[in-house]
C-alpha positions as CSV (number, residue, x, y, z in Angstrom):
1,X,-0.6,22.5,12.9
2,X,-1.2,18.6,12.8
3,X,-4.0,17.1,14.0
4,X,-3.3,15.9,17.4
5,X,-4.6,12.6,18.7
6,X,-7.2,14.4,21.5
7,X,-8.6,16.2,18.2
8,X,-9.3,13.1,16.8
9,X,-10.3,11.5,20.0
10,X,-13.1,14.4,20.5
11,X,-14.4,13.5,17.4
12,X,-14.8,10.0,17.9
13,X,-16.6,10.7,21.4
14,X,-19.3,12.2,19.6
15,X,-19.7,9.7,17.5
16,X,-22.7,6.8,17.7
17,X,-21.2,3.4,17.8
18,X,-23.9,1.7,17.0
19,X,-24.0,3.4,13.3
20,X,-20.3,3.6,12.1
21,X,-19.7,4.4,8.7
22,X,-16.5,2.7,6.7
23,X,-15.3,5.2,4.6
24,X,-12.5,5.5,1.7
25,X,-12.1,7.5,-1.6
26,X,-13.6,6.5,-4.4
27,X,-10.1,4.8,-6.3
28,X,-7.4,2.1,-5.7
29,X,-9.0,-0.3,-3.5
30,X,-12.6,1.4,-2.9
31,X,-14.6,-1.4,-4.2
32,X,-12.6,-4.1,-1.6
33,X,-13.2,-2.1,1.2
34,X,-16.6,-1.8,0.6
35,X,-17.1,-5.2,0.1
36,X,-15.3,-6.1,3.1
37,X,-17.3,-3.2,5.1
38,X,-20.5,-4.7,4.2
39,X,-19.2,-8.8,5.4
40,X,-19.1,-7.3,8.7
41,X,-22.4,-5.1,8.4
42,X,-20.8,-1.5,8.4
43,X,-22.2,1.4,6.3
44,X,-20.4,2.9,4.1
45,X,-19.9,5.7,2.2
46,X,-17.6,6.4,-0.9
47,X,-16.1,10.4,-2.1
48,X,-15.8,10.2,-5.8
49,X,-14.4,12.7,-8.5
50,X,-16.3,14.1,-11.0
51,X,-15.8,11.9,-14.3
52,X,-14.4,8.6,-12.3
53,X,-17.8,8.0,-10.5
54,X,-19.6,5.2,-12.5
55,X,-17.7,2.2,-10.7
56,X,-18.8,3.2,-7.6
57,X,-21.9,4.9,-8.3
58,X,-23.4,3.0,-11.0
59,X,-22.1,-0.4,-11.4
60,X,-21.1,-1.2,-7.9
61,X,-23.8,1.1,-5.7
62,X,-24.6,-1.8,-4.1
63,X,-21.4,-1.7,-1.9
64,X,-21.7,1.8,-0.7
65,X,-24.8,3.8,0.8
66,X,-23.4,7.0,0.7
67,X,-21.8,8.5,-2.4
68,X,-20.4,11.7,-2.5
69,X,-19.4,13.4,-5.7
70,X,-16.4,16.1,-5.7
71,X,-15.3,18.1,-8.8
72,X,-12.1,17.4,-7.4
73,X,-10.8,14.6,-4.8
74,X,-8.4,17.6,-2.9
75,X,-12.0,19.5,-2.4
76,X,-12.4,16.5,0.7
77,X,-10.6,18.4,3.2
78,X,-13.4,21.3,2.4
79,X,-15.5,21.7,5.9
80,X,-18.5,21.1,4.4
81,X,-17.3,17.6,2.9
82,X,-16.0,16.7,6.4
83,X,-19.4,17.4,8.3
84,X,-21.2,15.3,6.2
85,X,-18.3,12.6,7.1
86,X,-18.2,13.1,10.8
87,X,-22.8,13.3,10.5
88,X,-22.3,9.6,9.2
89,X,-19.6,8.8,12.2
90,X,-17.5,7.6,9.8
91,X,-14.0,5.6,9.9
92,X,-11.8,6.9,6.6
93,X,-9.6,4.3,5.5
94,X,-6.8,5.6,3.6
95,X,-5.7,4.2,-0.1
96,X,-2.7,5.4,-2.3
97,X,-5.0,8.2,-4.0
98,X,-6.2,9.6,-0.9
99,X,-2.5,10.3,-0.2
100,X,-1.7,11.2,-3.8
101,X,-4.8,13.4,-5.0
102,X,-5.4,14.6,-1.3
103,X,-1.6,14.9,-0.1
104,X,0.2,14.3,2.9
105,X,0.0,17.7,4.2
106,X,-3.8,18.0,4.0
107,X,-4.6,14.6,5.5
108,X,-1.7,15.6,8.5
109,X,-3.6,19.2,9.4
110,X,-7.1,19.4,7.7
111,X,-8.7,16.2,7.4
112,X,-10.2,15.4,10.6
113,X,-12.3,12.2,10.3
114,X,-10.7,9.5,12.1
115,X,-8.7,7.4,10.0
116,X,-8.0,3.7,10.9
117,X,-4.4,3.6,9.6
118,X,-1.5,5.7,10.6
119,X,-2.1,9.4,9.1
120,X,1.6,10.9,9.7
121,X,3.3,7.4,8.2
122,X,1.2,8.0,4.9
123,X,4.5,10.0,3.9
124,X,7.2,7.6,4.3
125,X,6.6,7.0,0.6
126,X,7.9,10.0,-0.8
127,X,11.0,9.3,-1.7
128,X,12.0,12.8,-1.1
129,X,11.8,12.7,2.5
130,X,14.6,12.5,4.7
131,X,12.8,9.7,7.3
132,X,11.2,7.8,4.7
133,X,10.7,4.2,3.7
134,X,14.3,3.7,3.1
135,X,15.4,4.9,6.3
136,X,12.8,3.2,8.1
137,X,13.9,-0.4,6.3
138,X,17.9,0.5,6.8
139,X,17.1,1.6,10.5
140,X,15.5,-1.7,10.6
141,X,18.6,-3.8,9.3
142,X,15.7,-5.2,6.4
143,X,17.7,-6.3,3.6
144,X,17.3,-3.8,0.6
145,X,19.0,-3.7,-3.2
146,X,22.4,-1.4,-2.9
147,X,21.3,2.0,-4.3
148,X,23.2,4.7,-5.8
149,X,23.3,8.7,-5.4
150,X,24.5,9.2,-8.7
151,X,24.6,7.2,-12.5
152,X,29.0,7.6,-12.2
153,X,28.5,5.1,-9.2
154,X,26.7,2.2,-11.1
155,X,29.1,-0.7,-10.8
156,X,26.4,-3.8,-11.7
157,X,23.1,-4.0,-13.5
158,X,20.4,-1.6,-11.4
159,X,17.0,-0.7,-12.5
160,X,16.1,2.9,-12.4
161,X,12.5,4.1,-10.9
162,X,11.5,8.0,-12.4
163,X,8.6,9.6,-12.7
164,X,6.7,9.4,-16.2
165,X,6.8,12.8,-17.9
166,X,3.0,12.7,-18.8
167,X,1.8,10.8,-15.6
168,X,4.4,11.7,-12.5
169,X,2.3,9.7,-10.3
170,X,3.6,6.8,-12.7
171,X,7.1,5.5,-13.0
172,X,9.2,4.4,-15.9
173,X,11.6,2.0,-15.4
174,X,14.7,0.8,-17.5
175,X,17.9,-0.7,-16.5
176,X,21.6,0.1,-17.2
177,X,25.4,-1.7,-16.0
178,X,27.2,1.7,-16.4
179,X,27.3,5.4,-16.5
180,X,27.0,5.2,-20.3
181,X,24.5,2.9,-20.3
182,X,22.5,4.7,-18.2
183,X,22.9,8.1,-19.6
184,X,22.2,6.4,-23.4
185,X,18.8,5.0,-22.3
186,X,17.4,7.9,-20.2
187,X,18.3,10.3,-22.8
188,X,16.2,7.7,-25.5
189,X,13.1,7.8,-23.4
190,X,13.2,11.6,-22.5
191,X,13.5,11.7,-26.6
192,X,10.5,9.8,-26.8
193,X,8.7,11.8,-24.0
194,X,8.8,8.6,-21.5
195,X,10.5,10.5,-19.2
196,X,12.3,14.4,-18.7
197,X,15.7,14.9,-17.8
198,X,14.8,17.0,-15.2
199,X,12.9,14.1,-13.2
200,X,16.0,12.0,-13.4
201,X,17.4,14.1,-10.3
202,X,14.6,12.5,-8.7
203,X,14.9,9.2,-9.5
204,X,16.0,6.0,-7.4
205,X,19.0,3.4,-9.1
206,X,19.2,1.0,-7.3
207,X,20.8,-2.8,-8.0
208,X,18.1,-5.1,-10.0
209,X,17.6,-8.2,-7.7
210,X,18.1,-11.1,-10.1
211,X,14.9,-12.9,-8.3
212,X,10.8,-13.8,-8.3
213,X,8.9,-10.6,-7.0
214,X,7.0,-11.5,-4.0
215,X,4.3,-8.6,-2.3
216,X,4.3,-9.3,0.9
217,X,0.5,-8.5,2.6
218,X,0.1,-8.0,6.4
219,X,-2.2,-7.0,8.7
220,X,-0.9,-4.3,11.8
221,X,-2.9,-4.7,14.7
222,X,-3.7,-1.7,17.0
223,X,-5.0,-3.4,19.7
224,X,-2.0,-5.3,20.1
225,X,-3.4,-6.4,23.7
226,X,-6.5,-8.1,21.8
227,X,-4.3,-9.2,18.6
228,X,-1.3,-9.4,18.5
229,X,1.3,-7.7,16.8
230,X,0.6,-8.3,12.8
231,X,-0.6,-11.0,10.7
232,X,1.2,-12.0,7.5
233,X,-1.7,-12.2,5.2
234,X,0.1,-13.8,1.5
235,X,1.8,-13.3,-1.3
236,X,1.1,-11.2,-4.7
237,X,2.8,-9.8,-7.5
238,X,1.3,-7.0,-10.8
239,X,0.7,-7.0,-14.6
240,X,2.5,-3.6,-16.0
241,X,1.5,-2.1,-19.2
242,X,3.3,-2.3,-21.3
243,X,6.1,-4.7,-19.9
244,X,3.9,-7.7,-19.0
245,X,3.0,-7.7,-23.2
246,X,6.6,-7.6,-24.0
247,X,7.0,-9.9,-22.0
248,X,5.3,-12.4,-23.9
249,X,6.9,-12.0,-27.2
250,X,10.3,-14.0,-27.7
251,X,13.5,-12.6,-27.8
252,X,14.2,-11.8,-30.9
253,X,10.3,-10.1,-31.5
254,X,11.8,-7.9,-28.3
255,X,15.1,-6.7,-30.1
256,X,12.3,-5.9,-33.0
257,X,10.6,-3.9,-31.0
258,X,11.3,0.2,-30.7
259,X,8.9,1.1,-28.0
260,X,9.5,2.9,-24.7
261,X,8.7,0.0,-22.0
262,X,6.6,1.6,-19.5
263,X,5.7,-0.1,-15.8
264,X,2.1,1.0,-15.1
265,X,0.8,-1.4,-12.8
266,X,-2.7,-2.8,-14.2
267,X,-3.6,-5.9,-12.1
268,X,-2.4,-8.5,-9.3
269,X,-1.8,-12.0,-9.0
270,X,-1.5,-14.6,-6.3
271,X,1.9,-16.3,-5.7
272,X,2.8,-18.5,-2.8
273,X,6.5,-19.4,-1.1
274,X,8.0,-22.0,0.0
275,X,7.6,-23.1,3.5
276,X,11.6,-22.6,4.6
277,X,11.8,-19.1,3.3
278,X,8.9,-17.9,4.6
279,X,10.4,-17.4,7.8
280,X,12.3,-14.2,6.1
281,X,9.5,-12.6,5.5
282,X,8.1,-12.5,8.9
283,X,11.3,-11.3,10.5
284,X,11.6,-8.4,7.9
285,X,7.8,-7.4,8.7
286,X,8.6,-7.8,12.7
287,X,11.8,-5.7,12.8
288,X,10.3,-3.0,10.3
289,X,7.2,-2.6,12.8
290,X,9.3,-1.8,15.7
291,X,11.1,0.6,13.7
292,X,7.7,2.2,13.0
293,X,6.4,2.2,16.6
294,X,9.4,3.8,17.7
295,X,9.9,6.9,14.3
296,X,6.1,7.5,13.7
297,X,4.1,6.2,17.2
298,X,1.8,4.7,17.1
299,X,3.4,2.7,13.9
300,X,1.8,0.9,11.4
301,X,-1.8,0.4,12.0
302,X,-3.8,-2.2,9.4
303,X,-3.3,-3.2,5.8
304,X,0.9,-2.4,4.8
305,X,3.0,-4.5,2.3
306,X,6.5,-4.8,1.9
307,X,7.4,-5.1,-2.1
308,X,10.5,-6.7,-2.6
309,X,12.3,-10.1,-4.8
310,X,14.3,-12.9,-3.0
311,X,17.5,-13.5,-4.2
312,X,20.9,-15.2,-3.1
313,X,22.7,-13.2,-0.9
314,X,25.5,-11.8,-2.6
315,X,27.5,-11.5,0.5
316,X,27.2,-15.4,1.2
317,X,30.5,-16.9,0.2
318,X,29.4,-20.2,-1.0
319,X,26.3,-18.7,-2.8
320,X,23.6,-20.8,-1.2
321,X,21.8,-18.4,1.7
322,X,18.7,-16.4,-0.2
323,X,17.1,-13.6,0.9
324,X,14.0,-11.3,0.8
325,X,15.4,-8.2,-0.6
326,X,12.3,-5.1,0.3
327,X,12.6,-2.4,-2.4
328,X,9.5,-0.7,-1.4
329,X,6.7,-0.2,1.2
330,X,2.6,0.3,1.3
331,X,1.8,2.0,4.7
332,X,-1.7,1.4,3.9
333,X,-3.9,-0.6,1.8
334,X,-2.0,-2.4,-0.8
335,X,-4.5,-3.0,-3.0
336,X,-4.2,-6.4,-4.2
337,X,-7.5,-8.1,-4.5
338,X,-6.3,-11.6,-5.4
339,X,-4.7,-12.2,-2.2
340,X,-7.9,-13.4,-0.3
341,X,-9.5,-15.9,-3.0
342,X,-5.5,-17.2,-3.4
343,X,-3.9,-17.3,-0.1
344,X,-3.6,-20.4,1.8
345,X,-2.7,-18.1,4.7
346,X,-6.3,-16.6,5.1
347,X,-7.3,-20.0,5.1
348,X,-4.9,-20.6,8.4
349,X,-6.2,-17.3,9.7
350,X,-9.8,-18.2,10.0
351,X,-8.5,-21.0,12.3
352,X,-7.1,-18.3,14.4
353,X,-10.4,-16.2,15.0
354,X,-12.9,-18.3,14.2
355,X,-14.0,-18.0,17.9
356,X,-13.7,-14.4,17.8
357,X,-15.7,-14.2,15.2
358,X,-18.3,-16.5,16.9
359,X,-17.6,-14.6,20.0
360,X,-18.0,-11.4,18.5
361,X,-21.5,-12.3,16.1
362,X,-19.9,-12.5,13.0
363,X,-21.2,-14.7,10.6
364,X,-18.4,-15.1,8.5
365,X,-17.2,-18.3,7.2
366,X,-14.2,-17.3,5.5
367,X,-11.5,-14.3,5.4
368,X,-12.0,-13.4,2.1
369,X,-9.9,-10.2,1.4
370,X,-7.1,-8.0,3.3
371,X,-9.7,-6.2,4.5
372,X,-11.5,-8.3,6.5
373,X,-8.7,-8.0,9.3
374,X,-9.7,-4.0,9.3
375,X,-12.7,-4.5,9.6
376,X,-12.4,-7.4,12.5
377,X,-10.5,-4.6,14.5
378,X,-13.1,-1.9,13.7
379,X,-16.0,-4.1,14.6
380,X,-14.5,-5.4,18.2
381,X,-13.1,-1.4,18.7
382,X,-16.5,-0.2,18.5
383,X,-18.5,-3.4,20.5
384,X,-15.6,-2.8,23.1
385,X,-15.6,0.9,23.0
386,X,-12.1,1.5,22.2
387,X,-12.7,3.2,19.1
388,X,-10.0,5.9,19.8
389,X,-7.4,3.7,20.4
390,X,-7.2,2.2,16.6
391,X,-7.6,5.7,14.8
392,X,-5.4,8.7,14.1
């Protein structure tokens, strides 16, 4: 059965609010969220794998107290893993390999630490599922690329998203105008290995937004009553091996070139927008959170990103009217480190809760990561005692 919210709450009644532990698996975005615990004078505590320690518990120990080494990252949800969690009062925040090396299902009915972040939402990013982040941004009327059920369909240039055959967690990418197109190229990179045949039932084609990428950070409040409703938080966009090197030859070095072009994201970067179009953005994040509240209550809750391109709206006649096209959604932690040191918006923000932060005892004189905004809520949940209402 899933963990209900008065399991959760019974947890966090025996817990000692003056010694809360920030916790979060040791991968994605583990060394940000420690740093940001420790700004705001949190313990914390890191669960590593076997073999993909060292970051955390040799060259960075000095943003976690606690490190606990698993042979595997599932072995978490063991009971013996989660009493040492619960002994250290610990808030879990949840990363994309917590939901990928974990799974959905095990962090819905097994893993009972309170999580700040919505547990049962973690899902709307399998692709798979009927009620995912597709329905959610269609339910939502947030503009998305036109996608396709099957190649016969394809009427413009799309980009297909499938799983690489060696890493599934990873996708390949490649782009097609046709059916023949399409089928020519997949059947190249399943040649090559890049991809199997058998994952392309599986895979998503949809149209290839002919505009700049822009990440979208935001911040969901909980305490709503406290905060508000979200905070947009800046932009970002990611380096891909081995695309982002292709990208730097010319042209004709490309057509040279008879390697498989794989889209493994390997770093961020900051981007800004400009002032006018901004206003997009904020109405796509608005109208998806309601959707959220209403599909998966409580909704989004913390760090979330909406992944999309803005483009002229091919529907506007005289081709003027751009828009923020969403191809994809983080209903967690992004993971995008650049955005604090290069967003003018976390600048703005500070303005906003500087008091609070007076108020509150913080001595911070600067938002300098997404995380910061967790851990703000965290820290005035626990002073206020309202722990259980920012935690599933």
């Amino acid at each position: 059965m899933p963990i209900s919210k008065d399991d959760v709450e019974e947890v966090v009644r025996r817990y000692d609010f003056r010694n809360i532990t920030v916790g979060v698996i040791g991968s994605h975005s583990a060394e940000e969220v420690g740093s940001a615990a420790k700004a705001f004078g949190f313990k914390t505590v890191v669960v590593c794998q076997k073999g993909r320690e060292d970051l955390y518990a040799h060259y960075n120990r000095h943003l976690f107290d606690k490190v606990i080494v698993l042979e595997k990252f599932s072995d978490i949800v063991d009971e013996s893993v989660q009493e040492r969690l619960r002994g250290f009062n610990t808030i879990f925040l949840p990363n994309r390999s917590l939901t990928v090396y974990v799974g959905y299902k095990n962090l819905e009915e097994k893993f009972l630490i309170p999580m700040y972040g919505n547990r049962f939402m973690l899902k709307t990013e399998e692709r798979r599922l009927e009620r995912n982040q597709y329905w959610l941004l269609e339910k939502a009327g947030v503009r998305t690329p036109k996608r396709f059920s099957s190649p016969e369909e394809i009427d413009r240039l799309v980009i297909v998203k499938v799983a690489q055959k060696a890493k599934p967690l990873e996708r390949a990418f490649f782009t097609a105008k046709n059916a023949v197109e399409y089928w020519s190229k997949a059947e190249e990179l399943a040649r090559k290995g890049v991809i199997s045949l058998e994952g392309l039932k599986d895979a998503v084609i949809e149209e290839f937004v002919l505009g700049p990428r822009y990440n979208a950070n935001f911040q969901a409040w909980a305490l709503k009553d406290v905060f508000g409703e979200f905070d947009f938080l800046g932009f970002d966009d990611r380096r891909q091996v081995n695309l982002s090197g292709i990208l730097n030859l010319t042209a004709r070095e490309q057509l040279e070139l008879d390697v498989p072009i794989k889209n493994e994201e390997i770093g961020h970067y900051g981007l800004t927008m400009r002032e006018s179009q901004k206003p997009l953005v904020y109405r796509a994040a608005e109208n998806f959170l309601k959707v959220c509240c209403e599909e998966y209550p409580p909704g989004l809750v913390g760090p979330f990103a909406l992944q999309g391109a803005v483009a002229y709206d091919p529907e506007d006649p005289e081709g003027r009217r751009l828009e923020f096209f969403v191809f994809d959604v983080s209903p967690r932690i992004p993971g995008s480190p650049c955005v604090g040191p290069t967003s003018p918006e976390m600048r703005r923000l500070y303005l906003k809760y500087h008091g609070m932060l007076n108020e509150l005892g913080i001595r911070l004189h600067a938002f300098e990561s997404v995380l910061d905004f967790s851990m703000l809520e965290i820290y005035y949940a626990m002073l206020k005692g309202r722990l259980a209402d920012i935690v599933t």
